[in-house]
MIBA-650579 format. One record per residue: residue in three letters; x, y, z of N, C-alpha, C in turn. Coordinates in steps of 0.05 Angstrom, whole numbers, padded with zeros to 5 digits, always signed. Example, Ala and Ser with C-alpha at 12.3 -4.5 7.8 and 13.67 -1.06 7.14 Angstrom:
2
ALA+00264-00114+00156+00246-00090+00156+00264-00066+00156 SER+00257-00045+00142+00273-00021+00143+00258+00001+00157 
//
This chain:
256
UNK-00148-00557+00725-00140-00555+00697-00159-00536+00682 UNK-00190-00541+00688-00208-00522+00672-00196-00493+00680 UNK-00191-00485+00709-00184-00456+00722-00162-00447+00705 UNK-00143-00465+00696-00124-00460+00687-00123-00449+00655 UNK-00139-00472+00648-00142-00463+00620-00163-00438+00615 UNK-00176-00439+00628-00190-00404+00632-00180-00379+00635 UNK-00159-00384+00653-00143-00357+00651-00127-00350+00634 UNK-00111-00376+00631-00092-00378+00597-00113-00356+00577 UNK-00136-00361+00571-00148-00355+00557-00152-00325+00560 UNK-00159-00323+00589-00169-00290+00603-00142-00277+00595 UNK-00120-00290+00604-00090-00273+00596-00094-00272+00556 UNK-00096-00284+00549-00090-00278+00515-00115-00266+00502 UNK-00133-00266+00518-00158-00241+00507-00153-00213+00521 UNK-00132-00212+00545-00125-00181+00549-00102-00169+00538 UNK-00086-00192+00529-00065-00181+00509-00073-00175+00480 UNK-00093-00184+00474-00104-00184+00449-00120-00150+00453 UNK-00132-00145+00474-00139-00123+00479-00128-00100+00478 UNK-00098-00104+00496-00074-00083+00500-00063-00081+00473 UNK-00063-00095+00455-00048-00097+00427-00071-00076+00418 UNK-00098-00084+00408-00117-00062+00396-00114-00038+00413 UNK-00114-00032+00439-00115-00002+00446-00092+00001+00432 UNK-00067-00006+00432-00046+00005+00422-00044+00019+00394 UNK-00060-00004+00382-00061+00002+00351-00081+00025+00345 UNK-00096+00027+00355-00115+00047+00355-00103+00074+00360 UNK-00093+00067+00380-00076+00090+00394-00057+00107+00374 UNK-00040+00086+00361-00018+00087+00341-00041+00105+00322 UNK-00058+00096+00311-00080+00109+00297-00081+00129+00295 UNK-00097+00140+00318-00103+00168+00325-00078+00174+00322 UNK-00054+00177+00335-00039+00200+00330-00020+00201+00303 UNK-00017+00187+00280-00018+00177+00257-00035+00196+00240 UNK-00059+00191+00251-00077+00204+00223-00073+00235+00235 UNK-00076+00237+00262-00069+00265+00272-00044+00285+00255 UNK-00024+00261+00255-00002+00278+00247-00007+00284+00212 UNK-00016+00261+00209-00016+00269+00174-00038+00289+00169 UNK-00055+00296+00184-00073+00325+00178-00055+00356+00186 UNK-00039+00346+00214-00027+00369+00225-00017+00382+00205 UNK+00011+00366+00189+00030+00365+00180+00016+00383+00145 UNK+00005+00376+00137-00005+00398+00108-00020+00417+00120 UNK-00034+00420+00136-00045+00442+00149-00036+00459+00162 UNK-00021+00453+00169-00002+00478+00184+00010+00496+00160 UNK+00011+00474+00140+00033+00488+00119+00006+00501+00104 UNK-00017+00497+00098-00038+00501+00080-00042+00539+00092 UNK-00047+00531+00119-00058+00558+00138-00026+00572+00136 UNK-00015+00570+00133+00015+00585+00137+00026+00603+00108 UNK+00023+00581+00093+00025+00596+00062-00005+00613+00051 UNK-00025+00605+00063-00051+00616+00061-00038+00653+00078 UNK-00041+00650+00092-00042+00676+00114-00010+00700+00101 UNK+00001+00678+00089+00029+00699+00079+00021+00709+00057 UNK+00001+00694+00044-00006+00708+00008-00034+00727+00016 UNK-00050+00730+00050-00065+00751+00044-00057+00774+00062 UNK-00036+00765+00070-00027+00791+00096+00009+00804+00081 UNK+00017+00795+00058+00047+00809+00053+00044+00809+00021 UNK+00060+00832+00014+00068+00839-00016+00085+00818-00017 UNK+00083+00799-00039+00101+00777-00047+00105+00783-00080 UNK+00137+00778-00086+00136+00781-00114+00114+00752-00125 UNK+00125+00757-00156+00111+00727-00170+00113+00708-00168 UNK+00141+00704-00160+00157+00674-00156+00145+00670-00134 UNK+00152+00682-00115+00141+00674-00084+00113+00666-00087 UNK+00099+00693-00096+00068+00683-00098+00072+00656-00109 UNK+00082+00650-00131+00073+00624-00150+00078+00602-00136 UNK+00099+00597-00111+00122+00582-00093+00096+00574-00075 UNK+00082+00596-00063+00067+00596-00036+00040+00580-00043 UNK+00036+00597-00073+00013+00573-00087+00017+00550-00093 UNK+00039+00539-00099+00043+00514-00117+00037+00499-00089 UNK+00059+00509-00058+00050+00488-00042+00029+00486-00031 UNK+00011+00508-00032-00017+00498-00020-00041+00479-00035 UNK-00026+00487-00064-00034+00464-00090-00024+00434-00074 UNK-00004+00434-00072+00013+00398-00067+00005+00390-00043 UNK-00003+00410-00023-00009+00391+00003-00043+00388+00004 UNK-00061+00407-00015-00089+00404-00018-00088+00377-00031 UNK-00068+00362-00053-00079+00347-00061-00059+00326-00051 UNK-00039+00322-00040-00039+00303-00012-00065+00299+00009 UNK-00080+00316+00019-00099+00311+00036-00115+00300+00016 UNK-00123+00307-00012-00142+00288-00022-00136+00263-00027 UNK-00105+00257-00037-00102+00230-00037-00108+00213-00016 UNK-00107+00226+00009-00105+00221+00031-00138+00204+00041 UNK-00159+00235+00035-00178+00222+00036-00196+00198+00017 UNK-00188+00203-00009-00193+00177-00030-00183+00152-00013 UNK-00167+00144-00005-00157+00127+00009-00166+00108+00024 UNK-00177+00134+00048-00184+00123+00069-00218+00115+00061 UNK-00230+00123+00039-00255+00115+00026-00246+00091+00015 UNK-00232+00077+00003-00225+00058-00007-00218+00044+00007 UNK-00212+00046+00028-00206+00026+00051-00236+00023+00064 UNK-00256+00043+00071-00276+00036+00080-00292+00018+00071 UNK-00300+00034+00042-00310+00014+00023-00307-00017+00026 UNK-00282-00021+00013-00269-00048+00024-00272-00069+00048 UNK-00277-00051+00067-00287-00062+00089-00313-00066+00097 UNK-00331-00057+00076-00358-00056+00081-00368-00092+00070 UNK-00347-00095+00049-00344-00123+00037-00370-00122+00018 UNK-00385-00106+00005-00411-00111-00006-00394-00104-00031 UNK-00385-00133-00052-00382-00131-00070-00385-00156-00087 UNK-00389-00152-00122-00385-00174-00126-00372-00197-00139 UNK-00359-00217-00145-00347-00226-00146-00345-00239-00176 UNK-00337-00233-00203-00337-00249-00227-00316-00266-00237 UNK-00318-00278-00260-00307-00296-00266-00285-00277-00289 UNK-00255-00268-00276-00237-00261-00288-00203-00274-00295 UNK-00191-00257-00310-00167-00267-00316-00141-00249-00307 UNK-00140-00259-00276-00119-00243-00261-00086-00244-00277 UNK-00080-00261-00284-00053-00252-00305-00064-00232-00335 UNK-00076-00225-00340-00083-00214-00366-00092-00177-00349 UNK-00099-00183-00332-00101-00156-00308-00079-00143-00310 UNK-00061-00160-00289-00032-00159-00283-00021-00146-00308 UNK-00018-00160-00327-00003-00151-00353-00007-00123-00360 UNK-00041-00123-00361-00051-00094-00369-00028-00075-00348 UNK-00041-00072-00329-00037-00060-00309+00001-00045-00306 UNK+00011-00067-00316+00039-00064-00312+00056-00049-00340 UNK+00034-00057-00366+00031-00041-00390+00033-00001-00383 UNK+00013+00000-00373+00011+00020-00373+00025+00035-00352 UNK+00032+00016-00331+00056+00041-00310+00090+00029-00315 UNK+00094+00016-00339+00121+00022-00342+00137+00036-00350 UNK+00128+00054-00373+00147+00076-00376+00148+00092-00349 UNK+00129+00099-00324+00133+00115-00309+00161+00103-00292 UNK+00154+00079-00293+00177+00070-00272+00207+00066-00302 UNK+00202+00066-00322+00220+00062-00333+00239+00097-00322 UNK+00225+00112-00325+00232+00138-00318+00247+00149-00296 UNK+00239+00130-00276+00252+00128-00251+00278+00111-00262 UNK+00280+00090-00275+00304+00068-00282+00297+00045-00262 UNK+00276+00040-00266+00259+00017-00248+00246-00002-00277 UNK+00256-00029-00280+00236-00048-00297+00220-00050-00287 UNK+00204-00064-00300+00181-00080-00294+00173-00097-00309 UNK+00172-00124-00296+00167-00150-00311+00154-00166-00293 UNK+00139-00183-00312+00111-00196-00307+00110-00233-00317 UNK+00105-00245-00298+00103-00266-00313+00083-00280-00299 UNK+00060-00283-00316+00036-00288-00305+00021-00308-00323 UNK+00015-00331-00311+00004-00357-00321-00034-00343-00338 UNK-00038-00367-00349-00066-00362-00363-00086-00377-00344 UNK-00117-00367-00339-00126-00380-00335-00145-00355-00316 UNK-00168-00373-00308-00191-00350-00297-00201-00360-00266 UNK-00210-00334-00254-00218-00347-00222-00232-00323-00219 UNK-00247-00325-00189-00272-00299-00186-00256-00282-00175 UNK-00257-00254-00185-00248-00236-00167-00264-00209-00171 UNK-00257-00187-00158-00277-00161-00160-00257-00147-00182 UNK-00253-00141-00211-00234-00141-00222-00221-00099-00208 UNK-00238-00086-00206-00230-00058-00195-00204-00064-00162 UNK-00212-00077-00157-00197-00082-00130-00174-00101-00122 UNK-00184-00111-00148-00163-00128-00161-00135-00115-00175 UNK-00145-00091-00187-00129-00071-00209-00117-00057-00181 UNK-00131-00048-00161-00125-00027-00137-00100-00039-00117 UNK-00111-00065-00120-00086-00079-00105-00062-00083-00119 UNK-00054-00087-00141-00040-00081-00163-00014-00059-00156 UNK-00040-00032-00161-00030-00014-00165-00014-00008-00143 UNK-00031-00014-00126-00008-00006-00086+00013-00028-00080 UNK+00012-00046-00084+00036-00066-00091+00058-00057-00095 UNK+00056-00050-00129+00070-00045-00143+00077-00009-00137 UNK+00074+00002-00131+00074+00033-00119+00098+00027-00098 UNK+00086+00010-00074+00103+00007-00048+00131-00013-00062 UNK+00125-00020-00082+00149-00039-00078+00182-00010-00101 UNK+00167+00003-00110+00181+00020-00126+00184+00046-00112 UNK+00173+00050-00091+00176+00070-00066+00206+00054-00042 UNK+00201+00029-00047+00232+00013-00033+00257+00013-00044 UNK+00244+00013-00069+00276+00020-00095+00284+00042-00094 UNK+00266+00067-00097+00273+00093-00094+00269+00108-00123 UNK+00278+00129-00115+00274+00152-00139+00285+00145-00167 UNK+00311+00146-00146+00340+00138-00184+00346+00115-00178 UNK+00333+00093-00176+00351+00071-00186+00349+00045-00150 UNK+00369+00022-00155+00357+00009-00129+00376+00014-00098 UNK+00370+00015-00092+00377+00010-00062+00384+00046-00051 UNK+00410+00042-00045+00426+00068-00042+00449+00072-00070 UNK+00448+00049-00086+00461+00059-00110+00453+00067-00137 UNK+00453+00097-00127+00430+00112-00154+00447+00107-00170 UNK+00426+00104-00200+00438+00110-00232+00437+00061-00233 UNK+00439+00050-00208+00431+00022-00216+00409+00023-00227 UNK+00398+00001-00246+00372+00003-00247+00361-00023-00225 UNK+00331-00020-00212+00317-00017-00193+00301-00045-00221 UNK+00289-00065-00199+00272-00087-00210+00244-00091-00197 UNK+00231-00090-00215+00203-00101-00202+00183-00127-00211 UNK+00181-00146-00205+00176-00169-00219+00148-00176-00196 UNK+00126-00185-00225+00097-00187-00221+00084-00216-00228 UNK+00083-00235-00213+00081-00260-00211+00048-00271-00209 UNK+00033-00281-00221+00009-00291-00215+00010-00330-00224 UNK+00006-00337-00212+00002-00361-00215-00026-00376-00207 UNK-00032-00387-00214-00063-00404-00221-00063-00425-00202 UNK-00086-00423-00178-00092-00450-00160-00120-00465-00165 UNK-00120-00480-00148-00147-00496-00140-00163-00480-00145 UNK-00168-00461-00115-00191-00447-00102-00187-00416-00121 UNK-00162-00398-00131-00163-00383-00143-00135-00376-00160 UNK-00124-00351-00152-00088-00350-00153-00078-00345-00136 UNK-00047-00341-00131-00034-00320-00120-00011-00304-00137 UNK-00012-00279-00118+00001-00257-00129+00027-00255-00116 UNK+00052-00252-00135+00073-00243-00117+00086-00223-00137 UNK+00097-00197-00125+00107-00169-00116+00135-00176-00114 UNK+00154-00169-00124+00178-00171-00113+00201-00153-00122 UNK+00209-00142-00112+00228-00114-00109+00265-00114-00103 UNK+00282-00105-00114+00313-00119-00107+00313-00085-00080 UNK+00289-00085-00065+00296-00054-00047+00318-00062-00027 UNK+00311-00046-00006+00331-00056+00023+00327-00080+00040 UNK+00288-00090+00029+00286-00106+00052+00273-00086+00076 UNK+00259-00115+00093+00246-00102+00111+00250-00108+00140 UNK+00249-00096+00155+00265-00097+00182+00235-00124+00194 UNK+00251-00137+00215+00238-00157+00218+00221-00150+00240 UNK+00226-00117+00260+00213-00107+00281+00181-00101+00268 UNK+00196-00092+00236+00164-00078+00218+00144-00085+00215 UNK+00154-00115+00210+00134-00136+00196+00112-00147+00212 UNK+00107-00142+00223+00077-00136+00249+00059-00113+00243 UNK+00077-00093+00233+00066-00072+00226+00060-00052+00205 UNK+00064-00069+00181+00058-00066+00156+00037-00059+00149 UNK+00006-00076+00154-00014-00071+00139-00030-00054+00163 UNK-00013-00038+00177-00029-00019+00198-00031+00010+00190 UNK-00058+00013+00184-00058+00046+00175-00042+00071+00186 UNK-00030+00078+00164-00006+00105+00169+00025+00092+00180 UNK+00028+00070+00178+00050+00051+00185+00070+00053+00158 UNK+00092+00066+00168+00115+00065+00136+00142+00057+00156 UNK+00155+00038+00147+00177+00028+00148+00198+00058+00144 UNK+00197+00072+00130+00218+00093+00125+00200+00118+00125 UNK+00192+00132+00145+00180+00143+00145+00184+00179+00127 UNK+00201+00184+00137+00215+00211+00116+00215+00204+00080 UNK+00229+00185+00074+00223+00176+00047+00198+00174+00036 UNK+00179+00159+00049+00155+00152+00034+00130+00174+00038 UNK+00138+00199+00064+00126+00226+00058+00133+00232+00041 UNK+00160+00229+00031+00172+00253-00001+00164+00243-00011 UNK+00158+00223-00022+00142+00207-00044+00120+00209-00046 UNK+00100+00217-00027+00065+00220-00028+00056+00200-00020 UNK+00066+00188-00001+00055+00162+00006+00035+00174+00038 UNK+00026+00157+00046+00005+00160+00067+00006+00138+00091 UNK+00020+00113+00074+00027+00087+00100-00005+00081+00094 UNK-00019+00081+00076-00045+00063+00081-00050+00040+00057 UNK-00027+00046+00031-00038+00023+00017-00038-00011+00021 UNK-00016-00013+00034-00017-00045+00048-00035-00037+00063 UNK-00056-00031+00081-00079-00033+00088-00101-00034+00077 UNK-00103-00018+00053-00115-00027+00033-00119-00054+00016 UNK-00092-00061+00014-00083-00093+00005-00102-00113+00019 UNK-00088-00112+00038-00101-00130+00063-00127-00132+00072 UNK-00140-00116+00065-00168-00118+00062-00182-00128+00044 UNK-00170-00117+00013-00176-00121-00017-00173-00167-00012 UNK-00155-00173+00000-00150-00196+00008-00163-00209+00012 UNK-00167-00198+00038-00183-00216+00055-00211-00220+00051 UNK-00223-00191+00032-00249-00197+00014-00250-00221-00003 UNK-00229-00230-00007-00228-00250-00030-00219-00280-00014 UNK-00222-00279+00007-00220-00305+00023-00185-00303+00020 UNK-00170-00288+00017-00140-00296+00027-00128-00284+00045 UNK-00102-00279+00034-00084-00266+00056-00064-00247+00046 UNK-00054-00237+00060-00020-00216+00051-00001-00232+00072 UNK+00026-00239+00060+00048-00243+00070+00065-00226+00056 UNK+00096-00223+00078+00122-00213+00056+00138-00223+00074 UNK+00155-00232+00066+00190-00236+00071+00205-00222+00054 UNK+00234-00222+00063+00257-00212+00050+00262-00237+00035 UNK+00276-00231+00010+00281-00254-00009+00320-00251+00001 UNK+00331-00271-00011+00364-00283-00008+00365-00265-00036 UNK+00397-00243-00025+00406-00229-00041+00397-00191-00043 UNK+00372-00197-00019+00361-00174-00016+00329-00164-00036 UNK+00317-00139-00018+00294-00142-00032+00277-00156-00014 UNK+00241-00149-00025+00226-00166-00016+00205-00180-00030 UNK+00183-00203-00026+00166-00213-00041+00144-00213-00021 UNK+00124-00201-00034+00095-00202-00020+00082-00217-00033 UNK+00069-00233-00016+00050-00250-00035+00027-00255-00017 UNK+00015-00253-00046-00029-00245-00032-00034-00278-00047 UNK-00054-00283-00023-00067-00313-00035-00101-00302-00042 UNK-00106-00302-00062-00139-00298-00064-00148-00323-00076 UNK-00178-00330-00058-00191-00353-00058-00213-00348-00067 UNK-00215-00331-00081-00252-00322-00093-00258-00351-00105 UNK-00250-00372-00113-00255-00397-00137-00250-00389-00156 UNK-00249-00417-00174-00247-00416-00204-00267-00426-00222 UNK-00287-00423-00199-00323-00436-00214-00335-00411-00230 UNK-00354-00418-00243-00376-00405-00254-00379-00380-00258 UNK-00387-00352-00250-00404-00331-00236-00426-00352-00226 UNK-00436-00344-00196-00469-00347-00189-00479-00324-00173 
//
């Protein structure tokens, strides 16, 4: 029985193994492609504006994109600093008011999404718990980004000119709150959902390039999280759409 239960063990610490090379794996050629992919275009529009007579337009065309993919690679790299950071966990922890955040937060990016024909509504209890409030706002913002990147440009699903919903939930516990995200998008394929909070991981991958996305802010989430003693989940909600919900356990004591 001991032999047995040893190998059980030896088998689920090499699958645990084969899973990380994988993901790693997935990694490297992930971040590979997202450098390839503006650089090719950076060096390509670079070499046509110092080697050919281009009218203005062209010139202005050849510049604008080496403008949009220079600052794709920087979003790119802010990112991946924000995810490090995050992971370094050296932060600290005060005594704030995550629905009064929330509110802010959703204040100020609704006309953008109103613009798109995306609401945004909030309904967020009173009351205070520890959190890092910057990473707090950061997780927010990528939430709410990814969940309005599922709705789309014009409106929700595949029926542009609908309007698109986004609803921002905080509710008050024991140990701290939780946050729930929720979107009327397509929904998420159930193969994905393993692979959500894995850096450079996008469910729709062509879409959320046009959009400026990078596949790293649910990694970011998930970290911002788990600094705070919780977690990230999502399911599809009944009727379509999804709801993410982050549990953060920073407490609802003191500062010490």
């Amino acid at each position: 029985q001991d032999f047995d239960r040893m190998a059980d063990r030896i088998e689920e610490n090499v699958q645990m193994l084969e899973e990380s090379v994988k993901a790693q794996e997935r990694f490297v050629s992930s971040f590979t492609h997202e450098l390839k992919t503006p650089m090719t275009s950076v060096i390509g529009y670079a070499d046509l504006l110092r080697s050919q007579e281009l009218s203005e337009e062209e010139r202005c065309d050849a510049a604008n994109y080496i403008f949009m993919e220079g600052k794709r690679l920087e979003r790119l790299s802010l990112k991946l600093m924000e995810i490090y950071v995050a992971k370094e966990g050296n932060i600290r922890l005060s005594l704030q008011a995550p629905g009064a955040i929330a509110e802010d937060v959703a204040a100020h990016l609704r006309p953008i999404y109103r613009d798109r024909n995306i609401s945004l509504e909030t309904r967020c209890e009173r009351g205070t718990c520890r959190l890092e409030p910057d990473l707090f706002r950061s997780l927010l913002v990528n939430l709410i980004d990814n969940a309005g990147k599922a709705i789309g440009e014009e409106g929700r699903g595949e029926t542009v000119g609908e309007e698109g919903h986004i609803l921002v939930v905080v509710h008050m516990t024991n140990d701290g709150c939780v946050l729930l995200v929720e979107d009327d998008g397509p929904g998420i394929p159930e193969e994905a959902k393993a692979h959500l909070t894995e850096a450079f991981y996008r469910v729709d991958k062509s879409r959320s390039r046009k959009q400026g996305g990078a596949g790293l802010g649910l990694t970011l989430c998930a970290n911002i999280a788990e600094l705070h003693g919780g977690a990230l989940g999502f399911e599809n909600r009944e009727g379509g759409g999804t709801r993410v919900r982050v549990e953060l356990r920073g407490g609802r004591d003191e500062e010490r």
